[in-house]
Kinemage of the C-alpha trace (Angstrom):
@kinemage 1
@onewidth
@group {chain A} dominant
@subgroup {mainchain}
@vectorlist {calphas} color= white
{ca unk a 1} P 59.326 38.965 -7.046
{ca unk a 2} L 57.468 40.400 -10.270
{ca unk a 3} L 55.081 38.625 -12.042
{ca unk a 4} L 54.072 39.752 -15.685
{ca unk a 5} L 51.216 38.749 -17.886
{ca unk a 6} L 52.187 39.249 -22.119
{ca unk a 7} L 48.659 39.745 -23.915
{ca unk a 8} L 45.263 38.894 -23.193
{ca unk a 9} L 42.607 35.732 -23.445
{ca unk a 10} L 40.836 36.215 -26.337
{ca unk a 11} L 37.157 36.051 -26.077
{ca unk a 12} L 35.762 32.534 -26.853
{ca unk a 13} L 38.693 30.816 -26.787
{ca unk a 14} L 39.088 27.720 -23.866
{ca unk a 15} L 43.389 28.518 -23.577
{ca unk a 16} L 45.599 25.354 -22.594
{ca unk a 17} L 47.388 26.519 -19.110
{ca unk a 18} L 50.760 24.909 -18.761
{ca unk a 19} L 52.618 25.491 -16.015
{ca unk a 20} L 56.215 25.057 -16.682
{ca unk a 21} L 59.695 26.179 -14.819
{ca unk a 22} L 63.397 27.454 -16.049
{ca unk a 23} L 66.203 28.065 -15.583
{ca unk a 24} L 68.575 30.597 -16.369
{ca unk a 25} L 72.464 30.257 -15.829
{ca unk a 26} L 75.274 32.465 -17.582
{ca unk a 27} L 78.903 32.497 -18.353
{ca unk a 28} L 81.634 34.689 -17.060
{ca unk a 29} L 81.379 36.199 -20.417
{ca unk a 30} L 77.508 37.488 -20.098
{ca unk a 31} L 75.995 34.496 -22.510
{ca unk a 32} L 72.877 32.017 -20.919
{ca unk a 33} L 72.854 29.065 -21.683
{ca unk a 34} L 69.361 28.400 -23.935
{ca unk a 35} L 68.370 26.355 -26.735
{ca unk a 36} L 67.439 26.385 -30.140
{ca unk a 37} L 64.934 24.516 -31.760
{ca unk a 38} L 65.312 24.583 -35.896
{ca unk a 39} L 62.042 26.433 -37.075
{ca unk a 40} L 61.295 27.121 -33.799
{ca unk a 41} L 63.295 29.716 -32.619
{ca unk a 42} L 65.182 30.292 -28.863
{ca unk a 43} L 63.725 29.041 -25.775
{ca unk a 44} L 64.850 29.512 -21.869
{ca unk a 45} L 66.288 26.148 -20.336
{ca unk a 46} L 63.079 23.899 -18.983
{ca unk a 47} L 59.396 23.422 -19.694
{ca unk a 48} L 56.427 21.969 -18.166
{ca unk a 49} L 55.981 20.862 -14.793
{ca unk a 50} L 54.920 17.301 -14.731
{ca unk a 51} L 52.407 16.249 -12.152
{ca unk a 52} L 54.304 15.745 -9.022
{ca unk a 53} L 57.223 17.273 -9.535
{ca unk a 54} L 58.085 20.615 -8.195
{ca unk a 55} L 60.001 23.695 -9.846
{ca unk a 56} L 63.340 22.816 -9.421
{ca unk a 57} L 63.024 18.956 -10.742
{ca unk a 58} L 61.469 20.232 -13.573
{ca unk a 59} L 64.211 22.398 -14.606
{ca unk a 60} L 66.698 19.535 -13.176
{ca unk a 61} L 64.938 16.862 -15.392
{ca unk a 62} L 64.037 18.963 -18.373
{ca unk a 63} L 68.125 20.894 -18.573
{ca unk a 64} L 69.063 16.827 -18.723
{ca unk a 65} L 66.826 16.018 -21.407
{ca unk a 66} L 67.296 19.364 -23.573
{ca unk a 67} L 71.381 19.425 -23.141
{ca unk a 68} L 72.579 16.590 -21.489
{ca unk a 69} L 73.812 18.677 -18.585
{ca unk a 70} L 73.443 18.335 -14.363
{ca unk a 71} L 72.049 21.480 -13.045
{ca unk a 72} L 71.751 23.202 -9.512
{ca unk a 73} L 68.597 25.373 -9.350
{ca unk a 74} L 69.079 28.798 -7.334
{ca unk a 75} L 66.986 31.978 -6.076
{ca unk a 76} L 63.884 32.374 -8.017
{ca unk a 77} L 63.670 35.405 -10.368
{ca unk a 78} L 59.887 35.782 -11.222
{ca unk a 79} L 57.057 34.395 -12.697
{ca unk a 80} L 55.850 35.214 -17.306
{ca unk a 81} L 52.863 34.443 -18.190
{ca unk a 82} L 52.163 34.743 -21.904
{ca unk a 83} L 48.584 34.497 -23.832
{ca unk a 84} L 48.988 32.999 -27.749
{ca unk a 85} L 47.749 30.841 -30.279
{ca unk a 86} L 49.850 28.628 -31.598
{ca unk a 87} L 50.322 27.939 -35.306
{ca unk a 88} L 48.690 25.093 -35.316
{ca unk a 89} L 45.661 27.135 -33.882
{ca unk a 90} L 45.584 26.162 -30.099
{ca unk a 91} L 45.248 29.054 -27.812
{ca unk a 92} L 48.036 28.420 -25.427
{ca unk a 93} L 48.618 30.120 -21.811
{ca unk a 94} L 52.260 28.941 -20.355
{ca unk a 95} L 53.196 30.041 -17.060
{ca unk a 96} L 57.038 30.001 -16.575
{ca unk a 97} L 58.367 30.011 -13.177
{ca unk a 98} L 62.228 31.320 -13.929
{ca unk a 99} L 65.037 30.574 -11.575
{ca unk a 100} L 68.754 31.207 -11.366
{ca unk a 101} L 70.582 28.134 -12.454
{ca unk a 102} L 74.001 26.585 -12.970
{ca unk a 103} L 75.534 24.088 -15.339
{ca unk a 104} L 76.888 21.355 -14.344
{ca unk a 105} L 78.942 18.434 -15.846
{ca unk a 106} L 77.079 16.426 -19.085
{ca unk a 107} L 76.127 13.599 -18.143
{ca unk a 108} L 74.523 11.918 -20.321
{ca unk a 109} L 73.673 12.722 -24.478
{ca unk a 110} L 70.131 14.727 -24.541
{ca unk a 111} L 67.216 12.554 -25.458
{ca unk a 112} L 65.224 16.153 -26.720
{ca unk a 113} L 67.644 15.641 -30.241
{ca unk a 114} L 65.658 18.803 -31.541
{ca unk a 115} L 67.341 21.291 -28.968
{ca unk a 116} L 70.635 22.320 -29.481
{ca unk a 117} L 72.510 24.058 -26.435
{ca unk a 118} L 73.716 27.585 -27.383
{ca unk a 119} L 75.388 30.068 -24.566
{ca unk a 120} L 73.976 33.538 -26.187
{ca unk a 121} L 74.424 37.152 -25.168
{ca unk a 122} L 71.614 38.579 -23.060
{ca unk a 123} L 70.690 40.954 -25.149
{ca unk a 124} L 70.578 39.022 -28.117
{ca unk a 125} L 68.272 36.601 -26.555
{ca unk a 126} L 65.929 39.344 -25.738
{ca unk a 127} L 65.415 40.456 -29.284
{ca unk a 128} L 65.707 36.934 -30.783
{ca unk a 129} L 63.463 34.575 -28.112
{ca unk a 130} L 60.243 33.100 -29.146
{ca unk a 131} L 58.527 33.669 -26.307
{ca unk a 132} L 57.760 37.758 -24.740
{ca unk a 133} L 57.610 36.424 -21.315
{ca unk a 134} L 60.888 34.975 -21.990
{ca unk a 135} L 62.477 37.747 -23.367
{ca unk a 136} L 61.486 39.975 -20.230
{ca unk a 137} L 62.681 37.031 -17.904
{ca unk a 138} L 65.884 36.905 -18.967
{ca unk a 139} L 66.531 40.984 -18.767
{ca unk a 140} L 65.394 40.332 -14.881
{ca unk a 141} L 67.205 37.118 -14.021
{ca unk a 142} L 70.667 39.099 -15.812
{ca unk a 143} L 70.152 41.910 -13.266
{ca unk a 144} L 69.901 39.511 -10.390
{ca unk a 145} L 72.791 37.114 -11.142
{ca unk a 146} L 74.854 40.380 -11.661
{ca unk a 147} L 73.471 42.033 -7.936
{ca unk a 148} L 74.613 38.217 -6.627
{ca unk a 149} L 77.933 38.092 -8.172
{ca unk a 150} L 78.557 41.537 -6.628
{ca unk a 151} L 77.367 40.895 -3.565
{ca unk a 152} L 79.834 37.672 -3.500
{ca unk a 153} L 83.104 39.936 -4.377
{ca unk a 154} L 81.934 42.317 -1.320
């Protein structure tokens, strides 16, 4: 499993770690399923892990809250780490565990009213997500959902 780190900690600055975990599930027609956030930009499915609660009830709980929508967590794809400072000026160092995923049924209406579900082409994510890590995740969890769905017609 590959594990990439996007920048470096600037000197002097005390960074924020956040663990957090996503998930990343596509259509027949080569979209994923993300969000958008107005002003924000494109995100992966998920965020941070609460205390407690292991990768795949994060993305469980947080998929419910962003979209509304049940989902199965599969195969782990890797691990983004990204060093930033936010606009508001607090250095931030998110950790994303990324997994496979699937949609399920909605459920229930999302409580997070300032994500909006959108099923987006790879590619497009890549060059449009707010987040490097992201970007890169995406282009590896793609290959490996497309090695699996092989592997399931053989």
């Amino acid at each position: 499993m590959e594990h990439k780190v996007f920048g470096a900690p600037q000197p002097g600055l005390e960074y924020w770690d956040r663990p957090g975990a996503y998930g990343v599930a596509f259509d027949d027609w080569g979209r994923a399923a993300v969000v958008y956030r107005e002003g924000k930009g494109y995100f992966l499915l998920g965020g941070g892990i609460e205390p407690g609660e292991d990768e795949a009830a994060c993305i469980r709980r947080e998929v419910l809250e962003e979209t509304g929508y049940a989902a199965t967590v599969g195969e782990k794809v890797c691990v983004g780490e990204q060093y930033a400072v936010m606009s508001s000026g607090r250095p931030f160092h998110p950790i994303g565990h990324i997994h496979l995923a699937r949609l399920g049924e909605k459920v229930v209406e999302p409580v997070e009213t300032d994500h909006t579900l959108i099923w987006m082409p790879v590619e497009e994510f890549q060059r449009a997500a707010f987040a490097r890590y992201q970007a890169w995740a995406m282009g590896l969890a793609w290959e490996l959902y497309q090695k699996r769905q092989k592997e399931k017609r053989s």
